[in-house]
C-alpha positions in Angstrom: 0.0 0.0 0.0 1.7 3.5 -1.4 1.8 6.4 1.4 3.3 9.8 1.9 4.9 11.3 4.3 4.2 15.1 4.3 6.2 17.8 7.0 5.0 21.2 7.6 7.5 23.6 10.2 5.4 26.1 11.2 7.0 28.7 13.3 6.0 27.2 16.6 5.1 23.5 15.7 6.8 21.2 13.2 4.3 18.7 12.0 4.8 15.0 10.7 1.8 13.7 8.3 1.4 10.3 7.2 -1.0 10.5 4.3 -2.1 7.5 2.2 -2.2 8.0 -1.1 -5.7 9.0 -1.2 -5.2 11.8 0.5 -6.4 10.2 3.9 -4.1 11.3 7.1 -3.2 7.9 8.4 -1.4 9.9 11.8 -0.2 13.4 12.9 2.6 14.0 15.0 3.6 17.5 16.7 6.7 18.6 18.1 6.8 22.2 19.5 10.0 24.0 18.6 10.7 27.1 20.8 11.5 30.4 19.8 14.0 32.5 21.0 13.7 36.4 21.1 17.4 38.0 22.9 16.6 41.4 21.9 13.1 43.4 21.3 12.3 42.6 17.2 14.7 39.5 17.4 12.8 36.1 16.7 15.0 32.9 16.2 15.2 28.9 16.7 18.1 27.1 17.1 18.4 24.6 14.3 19.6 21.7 15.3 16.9 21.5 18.1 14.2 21.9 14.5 15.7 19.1 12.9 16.0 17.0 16.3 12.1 17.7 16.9 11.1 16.9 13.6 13.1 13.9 13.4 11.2 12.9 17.0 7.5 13.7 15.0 8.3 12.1 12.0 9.5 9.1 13.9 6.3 9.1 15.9 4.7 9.5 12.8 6.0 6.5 11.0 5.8 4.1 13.8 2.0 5.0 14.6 0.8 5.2 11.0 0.4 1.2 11.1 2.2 0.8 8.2 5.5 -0.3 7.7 7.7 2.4 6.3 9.0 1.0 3.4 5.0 1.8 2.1 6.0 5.6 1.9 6.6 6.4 -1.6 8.4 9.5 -1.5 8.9 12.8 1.5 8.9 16.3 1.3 8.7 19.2 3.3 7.2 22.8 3.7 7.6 25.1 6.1 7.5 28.9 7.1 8.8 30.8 4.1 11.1 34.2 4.6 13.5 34.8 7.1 17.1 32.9 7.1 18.7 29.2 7.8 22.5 29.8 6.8 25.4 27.5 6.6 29.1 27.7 7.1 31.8 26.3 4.3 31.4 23.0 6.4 27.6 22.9 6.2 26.4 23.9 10.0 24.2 26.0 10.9 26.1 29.6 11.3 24.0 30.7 14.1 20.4 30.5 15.1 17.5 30.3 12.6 16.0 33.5 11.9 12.0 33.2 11.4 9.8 35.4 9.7 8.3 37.2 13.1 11.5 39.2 12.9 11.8 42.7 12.6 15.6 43.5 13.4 16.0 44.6 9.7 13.5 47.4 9.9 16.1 50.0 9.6 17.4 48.5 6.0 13.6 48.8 4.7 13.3 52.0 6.0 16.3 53.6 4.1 15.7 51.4 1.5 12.3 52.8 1.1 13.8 56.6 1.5 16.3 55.8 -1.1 13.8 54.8 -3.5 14.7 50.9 -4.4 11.5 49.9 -3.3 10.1 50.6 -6.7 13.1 49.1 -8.9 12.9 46.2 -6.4 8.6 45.9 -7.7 10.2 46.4 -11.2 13.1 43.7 -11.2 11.9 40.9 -8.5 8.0 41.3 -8.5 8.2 42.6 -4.6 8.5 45.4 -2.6 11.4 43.9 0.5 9.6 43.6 3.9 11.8 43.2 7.0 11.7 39.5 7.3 13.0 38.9 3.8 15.7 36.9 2.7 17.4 40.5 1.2 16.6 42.2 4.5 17.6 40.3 6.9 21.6 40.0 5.0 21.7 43.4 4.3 21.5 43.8 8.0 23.7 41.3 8.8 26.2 42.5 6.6 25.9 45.9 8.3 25.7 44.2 12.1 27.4 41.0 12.1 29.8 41.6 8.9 31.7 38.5 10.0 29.2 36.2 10.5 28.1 37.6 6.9 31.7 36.6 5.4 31.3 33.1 6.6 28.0 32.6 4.5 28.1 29.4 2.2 24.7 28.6 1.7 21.7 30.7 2.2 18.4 28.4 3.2 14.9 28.5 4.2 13.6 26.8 6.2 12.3 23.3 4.4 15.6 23.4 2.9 17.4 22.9 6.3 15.3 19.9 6.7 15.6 18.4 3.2 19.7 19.0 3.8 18.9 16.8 7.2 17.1 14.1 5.5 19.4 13.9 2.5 22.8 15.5 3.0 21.6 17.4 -0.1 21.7 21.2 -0.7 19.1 23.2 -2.7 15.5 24.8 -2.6 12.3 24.7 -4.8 11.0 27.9 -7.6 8.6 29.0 -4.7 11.1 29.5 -2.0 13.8 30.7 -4.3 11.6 33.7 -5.6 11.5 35.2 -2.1 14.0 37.9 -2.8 16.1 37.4 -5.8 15.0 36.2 -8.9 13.7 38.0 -11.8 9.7 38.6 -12.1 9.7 37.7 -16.0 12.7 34.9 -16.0 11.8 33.1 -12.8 15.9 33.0 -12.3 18.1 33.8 -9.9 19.4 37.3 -11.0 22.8 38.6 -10.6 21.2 42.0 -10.8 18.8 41.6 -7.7 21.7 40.7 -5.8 23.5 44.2 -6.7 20.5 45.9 -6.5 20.6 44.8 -2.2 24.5 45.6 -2.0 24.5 41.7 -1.6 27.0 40.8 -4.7 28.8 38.6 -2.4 26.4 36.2 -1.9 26.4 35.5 -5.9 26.8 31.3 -6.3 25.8 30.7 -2.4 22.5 31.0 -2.8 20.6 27.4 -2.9 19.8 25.6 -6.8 16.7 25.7 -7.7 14.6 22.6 -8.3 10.6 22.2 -9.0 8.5 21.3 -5.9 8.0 17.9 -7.6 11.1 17.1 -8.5 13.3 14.3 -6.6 16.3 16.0 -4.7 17.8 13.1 -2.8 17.2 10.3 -0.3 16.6 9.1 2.9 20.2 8.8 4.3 21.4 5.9 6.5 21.7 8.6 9.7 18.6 10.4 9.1 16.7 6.9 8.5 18.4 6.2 12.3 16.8 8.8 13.4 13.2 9.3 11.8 12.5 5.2 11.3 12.1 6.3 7.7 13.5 3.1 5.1 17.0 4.6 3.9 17.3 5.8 -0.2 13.6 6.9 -0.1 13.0 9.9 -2.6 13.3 13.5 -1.2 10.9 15.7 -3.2 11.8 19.5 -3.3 8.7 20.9 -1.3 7.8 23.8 -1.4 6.9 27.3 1.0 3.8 26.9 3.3 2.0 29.0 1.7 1.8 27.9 -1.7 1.5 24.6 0.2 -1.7 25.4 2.4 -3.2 26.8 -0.9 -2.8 23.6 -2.9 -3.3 21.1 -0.2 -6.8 22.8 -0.3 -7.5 23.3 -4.3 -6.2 26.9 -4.4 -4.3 26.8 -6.4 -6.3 27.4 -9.6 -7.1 30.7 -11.4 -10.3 32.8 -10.3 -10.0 30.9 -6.9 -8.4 32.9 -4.0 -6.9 31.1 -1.3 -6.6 32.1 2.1 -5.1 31.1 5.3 -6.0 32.4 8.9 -3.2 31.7 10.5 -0.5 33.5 12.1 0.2 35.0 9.3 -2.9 36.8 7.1 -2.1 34.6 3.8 -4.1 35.7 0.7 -3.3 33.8 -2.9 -4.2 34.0 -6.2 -2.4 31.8 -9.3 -1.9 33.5 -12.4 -0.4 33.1 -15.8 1.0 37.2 -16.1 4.0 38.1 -13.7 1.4 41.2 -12.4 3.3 43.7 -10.1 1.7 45.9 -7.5 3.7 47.2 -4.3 0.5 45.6 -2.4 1.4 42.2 -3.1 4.5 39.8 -3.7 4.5 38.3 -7.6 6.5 35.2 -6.8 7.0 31.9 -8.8 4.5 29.3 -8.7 4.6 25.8 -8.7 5.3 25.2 -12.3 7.2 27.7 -15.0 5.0 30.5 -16.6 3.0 30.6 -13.4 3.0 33.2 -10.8 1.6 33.3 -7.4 0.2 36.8 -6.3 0.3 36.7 -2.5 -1.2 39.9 -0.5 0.0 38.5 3.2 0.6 40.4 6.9 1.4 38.7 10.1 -2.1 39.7 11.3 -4.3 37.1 11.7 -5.2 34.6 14.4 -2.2 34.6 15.8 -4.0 37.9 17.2 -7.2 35.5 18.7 -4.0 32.6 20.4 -3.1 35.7 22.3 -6.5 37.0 23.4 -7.0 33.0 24.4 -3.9 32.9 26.3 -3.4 36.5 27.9 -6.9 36.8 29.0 -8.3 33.7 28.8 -5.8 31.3 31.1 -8.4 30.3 33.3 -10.9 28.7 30.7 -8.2 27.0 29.0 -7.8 24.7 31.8 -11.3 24.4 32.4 -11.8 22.9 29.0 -8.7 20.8 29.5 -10.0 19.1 32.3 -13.3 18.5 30.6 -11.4 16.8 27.9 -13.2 20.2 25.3 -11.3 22.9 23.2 -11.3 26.0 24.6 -12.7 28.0 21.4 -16.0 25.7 22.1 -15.6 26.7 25.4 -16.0 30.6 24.6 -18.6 30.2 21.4 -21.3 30.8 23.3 -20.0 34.0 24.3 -18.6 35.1 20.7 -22.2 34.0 19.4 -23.8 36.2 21.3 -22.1 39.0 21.1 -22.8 38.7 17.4 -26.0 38.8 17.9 -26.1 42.6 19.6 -24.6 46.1 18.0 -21.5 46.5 19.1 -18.9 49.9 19.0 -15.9 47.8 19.9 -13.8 47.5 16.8 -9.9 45.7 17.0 -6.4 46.3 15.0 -5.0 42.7 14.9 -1.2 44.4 14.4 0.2 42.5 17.8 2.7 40.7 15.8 2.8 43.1 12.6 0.1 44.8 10.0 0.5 46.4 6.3 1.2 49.0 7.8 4.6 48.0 8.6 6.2 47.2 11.5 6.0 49.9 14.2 1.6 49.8 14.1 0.3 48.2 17.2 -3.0 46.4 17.9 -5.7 48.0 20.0 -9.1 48.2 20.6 -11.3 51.4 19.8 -14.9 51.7 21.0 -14.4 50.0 23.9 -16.6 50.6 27.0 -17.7 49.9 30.4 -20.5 47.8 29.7 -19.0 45.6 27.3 -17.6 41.9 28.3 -15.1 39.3 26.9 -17.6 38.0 24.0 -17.8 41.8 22.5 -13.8 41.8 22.5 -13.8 38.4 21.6 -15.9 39.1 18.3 -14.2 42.5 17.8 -10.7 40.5 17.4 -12.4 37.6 14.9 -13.3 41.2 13.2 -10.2 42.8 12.7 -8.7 39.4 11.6 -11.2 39.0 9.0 -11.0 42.8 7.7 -7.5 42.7 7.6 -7.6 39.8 4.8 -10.5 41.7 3.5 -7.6 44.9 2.8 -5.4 42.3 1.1 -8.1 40.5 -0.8 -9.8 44.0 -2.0 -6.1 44.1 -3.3 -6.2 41.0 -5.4 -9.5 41.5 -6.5 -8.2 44.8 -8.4 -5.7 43.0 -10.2 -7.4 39.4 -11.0 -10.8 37.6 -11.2 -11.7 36.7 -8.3 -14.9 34.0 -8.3 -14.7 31.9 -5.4 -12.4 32.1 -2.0 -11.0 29.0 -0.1 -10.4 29.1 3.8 -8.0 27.1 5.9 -6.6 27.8 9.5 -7.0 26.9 12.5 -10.4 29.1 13.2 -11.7 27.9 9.8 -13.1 25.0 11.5 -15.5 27.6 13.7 -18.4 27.8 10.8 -19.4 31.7 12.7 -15.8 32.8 11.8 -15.9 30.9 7.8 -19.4 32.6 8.0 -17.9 36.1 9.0 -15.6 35.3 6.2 -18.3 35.3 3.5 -20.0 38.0 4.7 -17.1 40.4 4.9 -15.6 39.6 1.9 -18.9 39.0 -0.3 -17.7 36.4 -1.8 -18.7 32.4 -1.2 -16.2 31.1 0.8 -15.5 27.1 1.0 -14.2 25.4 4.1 -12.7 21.9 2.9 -12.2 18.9 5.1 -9.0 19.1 4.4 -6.7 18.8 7.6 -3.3 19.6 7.4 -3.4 21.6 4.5 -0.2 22.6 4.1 1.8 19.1 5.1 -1.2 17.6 2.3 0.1 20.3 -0.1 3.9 18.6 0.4 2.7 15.0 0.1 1.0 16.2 -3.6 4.2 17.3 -4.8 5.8 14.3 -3.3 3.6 12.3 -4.7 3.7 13.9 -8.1 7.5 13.1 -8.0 7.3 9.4 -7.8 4.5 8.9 -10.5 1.8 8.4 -7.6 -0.4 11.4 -9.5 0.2 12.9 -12.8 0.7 16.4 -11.3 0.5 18.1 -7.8 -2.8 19.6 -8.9 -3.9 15.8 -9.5 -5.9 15.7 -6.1 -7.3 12.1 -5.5 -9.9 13.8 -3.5 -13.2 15.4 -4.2 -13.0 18.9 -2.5 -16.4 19.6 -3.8 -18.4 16.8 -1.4 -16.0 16.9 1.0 -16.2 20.9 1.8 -18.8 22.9 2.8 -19.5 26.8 1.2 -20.5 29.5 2.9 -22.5 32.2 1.2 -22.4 35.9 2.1 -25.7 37.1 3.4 -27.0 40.5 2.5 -28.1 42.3 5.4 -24.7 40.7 7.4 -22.4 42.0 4.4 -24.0 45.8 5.0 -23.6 45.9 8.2 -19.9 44.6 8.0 -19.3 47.0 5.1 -20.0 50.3 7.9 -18.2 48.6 10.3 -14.9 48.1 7.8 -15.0 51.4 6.8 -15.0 52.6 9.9 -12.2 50.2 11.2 -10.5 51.3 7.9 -10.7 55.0 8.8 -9.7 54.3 12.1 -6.0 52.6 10.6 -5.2 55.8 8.0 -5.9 58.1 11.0 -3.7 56.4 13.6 -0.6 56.0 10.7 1.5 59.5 12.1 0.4 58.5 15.7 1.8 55.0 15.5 5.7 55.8 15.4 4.9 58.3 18.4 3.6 55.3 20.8 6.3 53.1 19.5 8.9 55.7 20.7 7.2 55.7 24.4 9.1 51.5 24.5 12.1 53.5 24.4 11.7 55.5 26.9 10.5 58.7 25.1 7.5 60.6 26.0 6.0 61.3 22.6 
């Protein structure tokens, strides 16, 4: 019997998925992999402990899955795309891993920005640098830590760190290389992006470039030690997590937006035209003469895990020792504060916004009389309206007939509701779980002749999901309330470096 072994590293969880081949999850095994934040804007993982963690899941994995291993066909990996897993000249990790949370590089943007190379950036790589890219997060280095810079041999993401454990293998995939320095209408690495960063040096240590489907290697005698995985079988490519999520859940088709509710507000559309707009990234799709078109923030329900665990400590043991999840736990409440006008509006920028990195979350309306469930809703708000900023995006720049949710609160049918309603579009849950690990195991899959393509889905996401379809007086109402919320964001923009200042001991 054929199976697939799919890994997704998220950037608190790394995730081992035994799929069989059609498409059912045979077992799940988590690790959690902490982070590590030494100074304020600083967010990093040592990598050794990743690989050891994901070596512990996917071993857990394996021997739970009740198959033997030598039925998985073929591995790959996805993981958090952006931010930085180098090696030295002898192929260890030069330092910690860098994740995409981090903001240390906000000065480079900044001047970069006031030097105008954000728009020859658009022009030549299809993306305006943020402060957890690849280009970012070097030029500071080179600036900060010039001699770790000079001791650069290979510049990774994060999947690739893992293929390079499993296989002994370097390289990456077209998605993950087009994260900084390739060309918008070759797909290639460019010599010229490279100058255009002041990062010439770095010319021939950046990672080859392979398709997501593509065999890179196998299954090596010591990683096989480690993971119970049969030794020699095929490494696929992979490819980043978000590309991933949107094809583990049929996103990846034109006219059909994905989006992903997760830490990170993740919104996709696939395109034949390399499109460029300073609002989204134009990055390389799965195959050549495709482009992904990805409008993304960290501002999403990363924003609601914090309400659950700063305010919320007490009912999260409750529903631990009654063997329920805490978001059933708190329904009731969110349900019916939906039902009842509310003033209380929320800015999920806790972790980061479009607004770049120094807007902060907050609540406005806020009063006396309301409770938990009106703060509760006003955060499932904010999360939704900030895709709805990066969707309205998309939506000027491709057809747009259909969205597709996955996340972790996508399974909450009054948030996939809210969804439709805010966005005015019909929006389709899947049962798809593991979306982004299933998105691995398709190119995997793909690569050993299991399907003809990664967009082969054995699955039929049309029974299998359920759609959600905006209602009329609900989309009104949200439409006031996003305006509002939306007016609130422009005029807090001059006020937000001001309160930013006060961390630093300023008083204005």
């Amino acid at each position: 019997m054929a199976s697939l072994l799919g890994i997704d590293n998220g950037l608190t969880v790394t995730k081992a998925v035994v799929f069989d081949a059609d498409g059912t999850p045979l077992t799940t095994a988590r690790r959690r992999v902490p982070q590590s934040m030494p100074r304020p804007r600083r967010v990093e993982r040592d990598m050794d402990g990743l690989w050891r963690a994901t070596a512990e899941a996917v071993a857990e994995a394996v021997a739970r899955s009740g198959r033997p291993a030598e039925d998985i066909r073929a591995v790959a990996a996805t993981a958090h795309g952006d931010g930085l897993y180098l090696l030295d000249a002898a192929r260890r990790p030069l330092g910690p891993g860098i994740l995409s949370l981090d903001s240390r590089a906000g000065e480079v943007v900044a001047s970069w920005e006031a030097g105008g190379l954000f728009d020859r950036a658009l022009a030549l790589t299809g993306q305006v640098p943020h402060v957890s890219a690849p280009s970012a997060l070097l030029a500071w280095m080179n600036k900060h830590e010039p001699e770790r810079f000079a001791r650069i041999a290979h510049v990774l993401g994060c999947k690739d760190w893992l293929r390079f454990c499993l296989t002994g293998t370097i390289g990456t995939d077209r998605t993950e290389a087009s994260t900084s320095f390739t060309d918008v209408r070759t797909q290639d690495y460019s010599s010229e992006a490279l100058r255009l960063f002041g990062l010439e040096f770095l010319k021939g240590k950046l990672a080859p470039m392979a398709r997501p489907d593509e065999v890179v290697g196998e299954v090596t005698a010591e990683a096989a030690a480690l993971t119970g995985l049969r030794r020699g079988t095929p490494v696929v490519a992979g490819l980043h997590d978000v590309t991933g999520s949107a094809l583990g859940i049929g996103g990846q088709a034109e006219g059909v937006l994905a989006i992903v509710a997760g830490t990170y507000s993740i919104n996709e559309v696939v395109t034949n035209v390399p499109r460029t707009d300073p609002r989204w990234f134009c990055r390389n799709a799965i195959e050549p003469g495709r482009w992904n078109a990805m409008a993304i923030s960290p501002a999403s329900a990363a924003n609601y895990d914090w309400f659950l665990e700063r305010l919320c400590p007490r009912e999260a043991e409750v529903a631990a020792t009654q063997g329920r999840s805490v978001h059933a736990l708190l329904a009731e409440e969110i349900d019916a504060a939906l039902t009842r006008p509310s003033s209380v509006l929320f800015h999920p920028y806790l972790f980061g916004s479009p607004h770049g990195e120094v807007a902060s979350g907050g609540f406005a309306g806020l009063h006396g009389w309301h409770g938990r469930g009106d703060m509760l809703r006003a955060v499932l708000e904010g999360i939704a309206f900030n895709h709805r900023q990066h969707v309205d995006a998309l939506r000027e720049g491709f057809p747009v007939r259909e969205a597709r949710l996955t996340g972790g609160t996508s399974r909450n049918s009054a948030f996939a509701q809210m969804f439709a309603d805010v966005l005015g579009l019909p929006v389709t849950v899947t049962a798809t779980e593991e979306a982004a690990a299933w998105g691995a195991a398709l190119c995997a899959g793909a690569a050993v002749g299991l399907y003809a393509s990664p967009y082969d889905d054995p699955r039929d996401l049309r029974a299998s999901g359920r759609t959600y379809d905006p209602d009329r007086a609900r989309q009104t109402a949200y439409e006031q309330r996003y305006r509002i919320w939306e007016d609130i964001s422009h005029a807090m923009a001059p006020l937000w470096p001001r309160i930013e200042r006060l961390a630093e001991g300023g008083t204005q």
